[in-house]
C-alpha positions, 0 to 999 in steps of 0.5 A: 484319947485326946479333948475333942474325941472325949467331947464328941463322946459325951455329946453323943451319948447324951443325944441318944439318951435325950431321945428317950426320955419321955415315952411317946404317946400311942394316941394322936391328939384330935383333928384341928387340935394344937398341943404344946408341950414346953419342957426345961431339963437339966443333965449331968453326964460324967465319964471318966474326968469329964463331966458334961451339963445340959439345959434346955432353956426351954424346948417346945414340941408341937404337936397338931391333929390334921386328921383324925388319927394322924398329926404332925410334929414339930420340936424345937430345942434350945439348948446351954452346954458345958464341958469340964475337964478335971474341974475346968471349964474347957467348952460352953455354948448356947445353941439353937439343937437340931429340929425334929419334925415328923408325924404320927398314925395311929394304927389300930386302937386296943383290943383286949390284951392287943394294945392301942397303937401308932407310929411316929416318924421324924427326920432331925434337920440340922440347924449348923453352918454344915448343912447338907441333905446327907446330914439329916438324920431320922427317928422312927418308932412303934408306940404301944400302950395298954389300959390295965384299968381304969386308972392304971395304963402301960405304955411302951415304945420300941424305936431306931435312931440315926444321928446327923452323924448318921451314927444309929442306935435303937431305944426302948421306953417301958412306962407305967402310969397311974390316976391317983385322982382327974388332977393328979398322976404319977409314973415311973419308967425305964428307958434306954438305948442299944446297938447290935452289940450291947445295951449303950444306956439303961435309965430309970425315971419317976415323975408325976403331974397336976391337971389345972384344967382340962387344958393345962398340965404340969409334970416333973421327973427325976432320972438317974442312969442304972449303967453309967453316970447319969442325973436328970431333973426336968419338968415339962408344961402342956397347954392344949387349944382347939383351933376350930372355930365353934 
């Protein structure tokens, strides 16, 4: 197995479990509403002898309210790599990633045990000197979620995913999050991806986050692969801004 399979490996695999991370919202934010979400993560991935670092230096995802129920995304990630073989440092790079931009509908809200939902749709553009049409690749997921009470909510995504190397996965996020108080929260999720023959990844990520104001949060996470070597540490700001004018 020569260097440059490993390396297209481990960058794969990455890539399907970065899209899993955080598990996507069922509610779409509020006509002529702008939220921003700027998140720095940091990844170690090995396999083998080789270990692959990742750090976006941020990425931001925008997210704008143009109707109600339905808004458009766009996400925009920055990203530092770093690929050791045996303890040597053989690839590093810093790189403007593929952009996402898509959309989500909300489809009904919750209705006693029948959960709120949506569904989000985004094409990954990519952003290399090989761009064609072809290259594009999609996101498209059902986003579910389930207030048990008051402070207790359960949120889940079910969703498919084809790589600019038109390489295809599905993904799956169970997410669990609790109201300690109107500032503070925590979770705690699984997440993973698959193909039609076996479970690709299988994570587990527990977090939490502060509310400064109505407008303003911050939340940071720890995640560690339960099936293969994984670690993550990532934190993500969320700052919210009403565009109309009063």
């Amino acid at each position: 197995m020569n260097k440059y399979y490993l390396l297209v490996l481990v960058l794969i695999t990455t890539c399907n479990t970065s899209i899993s991370q955080t598990v996507e919202s069922s509610a779409a934010v509020t006509k002529n509403t702008l939220q921003i979400e700027i998140e720095s993560l940091y990844t170690i991935q090995k396999e083998d002898n080789i270990k692959l670092t990742s750090w976006s230096i941020p990425s931001a995802l925008f997210r704008f309210g143009v109707f109600k129920g339905i808004e458009i995304q766009l996400n925009t990630p920055i990203i530092k790599e770093k690929l050791w073989e045996e303890d040597h440092l053989i690839h590093s790079l810093n790189k403007f990633d593929d952009i996402q931009v898509g959309f989500s509908v909300n489809l009904w809200s919750q209705q006693n045990l029948i959960p709120e939902a949506s569904i989000m749709v985004r094409a990954i553009v990519p952003t290399d000197s090989k761009f064609t049409f072809n290259s594009f690749g999609k996101i498209c997921s059902l986003n579910f979620s389930n207030s048990i009470t008051e402070n207790l909510t359960l949120n889940y995504n079910i969703g498919y995913a084809v790589e600019t190397d038109q390489s295809k996965s599905g993904f799956y996020i169970a997410n669990v999050s609790y109201e300690a108080s109107n500032k503070i929260h925590f979770f705690v999720e699984n997440f993973g991806d698959f193909n039609n023959s076996k479970l690709i990844s299988h994570n587990l990520n527990i977090g939490g986050g502060y509310n400064f104001s109505d407008n303003c949060a911050f939340d940071i996470s720890v995640a560690n692969g339960l099936n293969h070597n994984l670690f993550y540490v990532g934190g993500i700001l969320t700052y919210i801004i009403n565009t109309k004018r009063n």
